[in-house]
C-alpha positions as CSV (number, residue, x, y, z in Angstrom):
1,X,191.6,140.4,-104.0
2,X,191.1,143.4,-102.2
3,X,189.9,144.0,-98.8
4,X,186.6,145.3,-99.9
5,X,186.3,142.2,-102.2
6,X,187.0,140.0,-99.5
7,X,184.2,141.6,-97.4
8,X,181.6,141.3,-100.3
9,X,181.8,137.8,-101.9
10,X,180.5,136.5,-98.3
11,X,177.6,138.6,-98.1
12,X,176.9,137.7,-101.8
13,X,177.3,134.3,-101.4
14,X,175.2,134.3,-97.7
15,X,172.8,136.7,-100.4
16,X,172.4,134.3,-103.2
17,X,171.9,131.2,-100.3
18,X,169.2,132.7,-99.4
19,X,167.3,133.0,-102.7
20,X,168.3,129.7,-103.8
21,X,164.8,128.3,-103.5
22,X,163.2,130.9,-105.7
23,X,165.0,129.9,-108.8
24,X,162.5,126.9,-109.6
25,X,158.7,127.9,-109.4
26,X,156.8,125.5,-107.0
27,X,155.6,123.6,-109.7
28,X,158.4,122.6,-111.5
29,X,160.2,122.1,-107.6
30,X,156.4,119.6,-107.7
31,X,157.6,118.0,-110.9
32,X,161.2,117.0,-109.9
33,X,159.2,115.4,-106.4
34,X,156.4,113.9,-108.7
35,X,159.3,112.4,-111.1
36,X,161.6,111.3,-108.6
37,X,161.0,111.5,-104.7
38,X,163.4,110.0,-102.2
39,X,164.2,107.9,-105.4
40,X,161.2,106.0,-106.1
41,X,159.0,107.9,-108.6
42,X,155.3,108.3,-108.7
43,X,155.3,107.8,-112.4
44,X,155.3,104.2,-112.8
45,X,152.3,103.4,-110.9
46,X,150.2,106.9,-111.5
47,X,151.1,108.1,-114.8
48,X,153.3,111.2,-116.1
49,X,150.1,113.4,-116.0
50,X,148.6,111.3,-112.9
51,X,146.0,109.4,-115.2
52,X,146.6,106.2,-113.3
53,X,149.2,103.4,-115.3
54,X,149.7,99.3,-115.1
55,X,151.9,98.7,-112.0
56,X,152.2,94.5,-112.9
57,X,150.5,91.9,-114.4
58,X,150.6,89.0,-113.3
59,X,148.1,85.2,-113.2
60,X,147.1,84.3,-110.2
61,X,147.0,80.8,-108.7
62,X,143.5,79.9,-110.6
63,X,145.4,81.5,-113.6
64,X,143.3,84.3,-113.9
65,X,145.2,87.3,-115.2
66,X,145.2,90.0,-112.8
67,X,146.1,93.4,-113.7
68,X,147.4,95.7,-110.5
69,X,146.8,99.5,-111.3
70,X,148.2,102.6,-109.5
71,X,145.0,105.3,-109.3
72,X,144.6,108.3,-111.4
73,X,144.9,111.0,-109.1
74,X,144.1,113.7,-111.1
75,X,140.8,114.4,-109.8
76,X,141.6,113.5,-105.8
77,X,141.6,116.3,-103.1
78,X,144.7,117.5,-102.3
79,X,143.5,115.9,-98.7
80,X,143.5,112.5,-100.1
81,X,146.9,112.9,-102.0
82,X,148.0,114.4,-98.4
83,X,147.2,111.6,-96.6
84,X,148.6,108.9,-99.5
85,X,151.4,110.0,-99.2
86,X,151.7,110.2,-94.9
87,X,150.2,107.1,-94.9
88,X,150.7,104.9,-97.9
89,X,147.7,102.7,-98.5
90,X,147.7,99.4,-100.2
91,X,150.9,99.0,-102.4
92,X,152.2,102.9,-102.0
93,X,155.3,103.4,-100.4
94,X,155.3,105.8,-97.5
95,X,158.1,108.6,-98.8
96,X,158.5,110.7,-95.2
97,X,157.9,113.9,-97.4
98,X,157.4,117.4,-95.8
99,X,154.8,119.3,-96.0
100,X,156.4,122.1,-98.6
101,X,157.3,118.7,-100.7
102,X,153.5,117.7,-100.3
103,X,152.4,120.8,-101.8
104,X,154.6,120.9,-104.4
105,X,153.1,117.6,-105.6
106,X,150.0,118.7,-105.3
107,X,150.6,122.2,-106.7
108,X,152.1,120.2,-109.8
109,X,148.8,117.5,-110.0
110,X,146.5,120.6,-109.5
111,X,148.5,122.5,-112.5
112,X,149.0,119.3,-115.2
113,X,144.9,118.5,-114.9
114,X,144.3,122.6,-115.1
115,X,146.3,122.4,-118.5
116,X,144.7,119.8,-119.7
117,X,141.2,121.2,-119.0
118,X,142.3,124.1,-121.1
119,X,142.5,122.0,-124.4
């Protein structure tokens, strides 16, 4: 390797760092988060597309059949996804996101209803 080499991978490595985030868009970066944040996706309980899904069924002790849904949160502000997910109400587990992973989510919810409007 030359000396000029060995001068230049550094900067291009320090270079490339520095960009890394821009290789996913912040939806798809929303996506990943929406699939699969700190391990425990939203999916099961609010759908692939946020449409709301069956969490557990289950009889209670009169043996009426109770059905527990997660919400469709398609059509929720971005304030009330916000504050889902810094609080966790009911049965939602609090995921200590940040606020850039927040928006991503809801930069990913706001983009799945906006394609489906379009059809």
């Amino acid at each position: 390797m030359t000396k000029k080499m060995g001068i230049l991978l550094p900067l291009f490595f320090c270079v490339n760092v520095g960009f890394a985030e821009d290789f996913i868009s912040e939806f798809e970066y929303g996506q990943m988060l929406y699939q699969n944040p700190r391990g425990v996706s939203c999916v099961p309980c609010h759908g692939d597309r946020g449409q709301g899904a069956e969490i557990a069924r289950y009889r209670d002790a009169r043996g009426r059949e109770v059905i527990l849904r997660g919400p469709d949160i398609r059509h929720s502000t971005a304030r009330q996804i916000v504050e889902a997910l810094r609080k966790g109400p009911g049965v939602m587990p609090r995921y200590f996101l940040t606020d850039k992973e927040i928006q991503a989510i809801v930069t990913y919810i706001r983009e799945v209803q906006s394609r489906e409007a379009e059809r």
